[in-house]
DRENNUKE-813946 format. One record per residue: residue in three letters; chain; x, y, z of N, C-alpha, C, O in turn. Coordinates in steps of 0.02 Angstrom, whole numbers, plus 50000, padded with zeros to 5 digits. Example, Ala and Ser with C-alpha at 12.3 -4.5 7.8 and 13.67 -1.06 7.14 Angstrom:
<sites>
aa,ch,nu,nv,nw,cau,cav,caw,cu,cv,cw,ou,ov,ow
ALA,A,50660,49716,50390,50615,49775,50390,50660,49835,50390,50712,49834,50423;
SER,A,50642,49888,50354,50684,49947,50357,50645,50002,50394,50670,50057,50402;
</sites>
This chain:
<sites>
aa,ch,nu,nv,nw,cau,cav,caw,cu,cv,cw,ou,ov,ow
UNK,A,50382,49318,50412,50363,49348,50349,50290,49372,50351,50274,49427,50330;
UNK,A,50253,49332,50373,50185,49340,50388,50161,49427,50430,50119,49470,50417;
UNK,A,50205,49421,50475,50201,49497,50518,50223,49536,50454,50170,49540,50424;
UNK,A,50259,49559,50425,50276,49599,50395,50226,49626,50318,50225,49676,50282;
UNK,A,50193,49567,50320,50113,49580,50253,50063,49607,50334,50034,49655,50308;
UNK,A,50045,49607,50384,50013,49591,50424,50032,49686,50439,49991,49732,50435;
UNK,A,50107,49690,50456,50088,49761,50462,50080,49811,50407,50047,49863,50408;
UNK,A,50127,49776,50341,50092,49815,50306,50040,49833,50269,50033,49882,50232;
UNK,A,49993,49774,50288,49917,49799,50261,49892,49857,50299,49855,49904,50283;
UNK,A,49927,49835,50362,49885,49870,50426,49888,49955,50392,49845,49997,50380;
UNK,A,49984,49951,50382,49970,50025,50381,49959,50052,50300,49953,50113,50291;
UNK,A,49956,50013,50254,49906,50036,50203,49842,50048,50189,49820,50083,50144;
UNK,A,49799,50004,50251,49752,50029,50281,49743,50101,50298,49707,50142,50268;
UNK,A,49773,50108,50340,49787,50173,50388,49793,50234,50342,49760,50286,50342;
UNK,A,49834,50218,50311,49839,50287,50254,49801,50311,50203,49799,50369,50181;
UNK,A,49765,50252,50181,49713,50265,50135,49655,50293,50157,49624,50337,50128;
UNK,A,49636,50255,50234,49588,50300,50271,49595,50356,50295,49544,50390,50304;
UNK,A,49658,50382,50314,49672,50452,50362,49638,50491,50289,49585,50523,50287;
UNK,A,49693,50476,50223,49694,50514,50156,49594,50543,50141,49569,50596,50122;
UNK,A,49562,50469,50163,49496,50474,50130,49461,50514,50176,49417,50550,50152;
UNK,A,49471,50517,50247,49458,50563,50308,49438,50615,50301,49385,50642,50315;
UNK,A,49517,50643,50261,49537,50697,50273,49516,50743,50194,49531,50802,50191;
UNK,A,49484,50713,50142,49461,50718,50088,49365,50729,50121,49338,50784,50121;
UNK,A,49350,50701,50132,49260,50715,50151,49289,50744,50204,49275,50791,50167;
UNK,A,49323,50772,50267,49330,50845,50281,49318,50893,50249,49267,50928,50251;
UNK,A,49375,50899,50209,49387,50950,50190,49383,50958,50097,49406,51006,50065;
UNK,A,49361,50921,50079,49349,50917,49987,49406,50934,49954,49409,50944,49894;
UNK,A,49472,50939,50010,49529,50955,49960,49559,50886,49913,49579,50832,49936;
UNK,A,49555,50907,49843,49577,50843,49794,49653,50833,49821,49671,50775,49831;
UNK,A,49687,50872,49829,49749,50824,49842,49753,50768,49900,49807,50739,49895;
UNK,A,49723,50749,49939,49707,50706,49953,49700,50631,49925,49730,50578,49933;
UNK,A,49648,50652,49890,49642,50597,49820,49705,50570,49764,49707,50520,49728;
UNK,A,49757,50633,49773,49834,50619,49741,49856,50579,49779,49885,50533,49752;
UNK,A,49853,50578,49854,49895,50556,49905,49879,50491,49929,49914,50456,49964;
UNK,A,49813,50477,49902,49775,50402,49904,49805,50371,49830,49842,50321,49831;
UNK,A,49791,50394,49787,49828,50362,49736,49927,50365,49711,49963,50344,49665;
UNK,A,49934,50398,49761,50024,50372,49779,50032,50334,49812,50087,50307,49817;
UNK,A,49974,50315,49854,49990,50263,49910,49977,50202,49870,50023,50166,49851;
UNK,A,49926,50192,49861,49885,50144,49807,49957,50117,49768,49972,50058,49779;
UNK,A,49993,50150,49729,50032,50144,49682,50094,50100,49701,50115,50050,49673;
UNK,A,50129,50146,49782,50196,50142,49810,50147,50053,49811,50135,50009,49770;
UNK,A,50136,50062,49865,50085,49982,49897,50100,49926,49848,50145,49884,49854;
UNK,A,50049,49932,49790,50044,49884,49729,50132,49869,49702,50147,49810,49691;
UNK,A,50180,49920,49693,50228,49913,49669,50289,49886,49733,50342,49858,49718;
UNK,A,50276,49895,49775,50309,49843,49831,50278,49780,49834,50310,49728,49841;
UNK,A,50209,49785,49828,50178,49697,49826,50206,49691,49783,50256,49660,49802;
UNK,A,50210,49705,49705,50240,49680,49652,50309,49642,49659,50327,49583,49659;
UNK,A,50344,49718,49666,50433,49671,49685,50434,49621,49737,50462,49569,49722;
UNK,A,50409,49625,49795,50416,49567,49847,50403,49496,49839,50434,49449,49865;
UNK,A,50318,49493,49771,50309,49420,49758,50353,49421,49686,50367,49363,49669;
UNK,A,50374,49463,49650,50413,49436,49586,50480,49413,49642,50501,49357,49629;
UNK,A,50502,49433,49678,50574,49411,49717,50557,49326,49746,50585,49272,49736;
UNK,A,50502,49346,49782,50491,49293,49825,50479,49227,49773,50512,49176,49785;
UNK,A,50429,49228,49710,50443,49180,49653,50505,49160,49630,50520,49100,49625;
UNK,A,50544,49208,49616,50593,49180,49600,50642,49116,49630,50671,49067,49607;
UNK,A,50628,49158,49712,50664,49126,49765,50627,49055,49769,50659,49007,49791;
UNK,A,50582,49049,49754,50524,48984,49754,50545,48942,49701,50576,48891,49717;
UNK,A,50536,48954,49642,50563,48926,49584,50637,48893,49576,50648,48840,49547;
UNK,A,50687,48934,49605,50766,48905,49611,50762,48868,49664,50811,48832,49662;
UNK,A,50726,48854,49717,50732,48812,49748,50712,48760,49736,50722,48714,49776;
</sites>
């Protein structure tokens, strides 16, 4: 379970930086959309995974 927070920080990492990269390149704002979809998708998978994983904690 641990690998799987482990890669996905990694590659929420990754995307937020390519996004922020590629924004002070080039000053294009959509970029900044594409950091805050990531931001969003991210937070709302952390969300469901620990509301699941509580649950699963609690009935046991």
């Amino acid at each position: 379970m641990f690998g799987f927070w482990r890669l996905w920080l990694l590659a929420t990492i990754l995307a937020l930086g390519w996004a922020l990269v590629c924004f002070a390149l080039t000053g294009d704002r959509g970029y900044l959309r594409r950091m805050r979809g990531i931001a969003r998708w991210s937070g709302g998978l952390l969300a469901i995974v620990a509301c699941f994983w509580l649950i699963f904690r609690l009935l046991r």
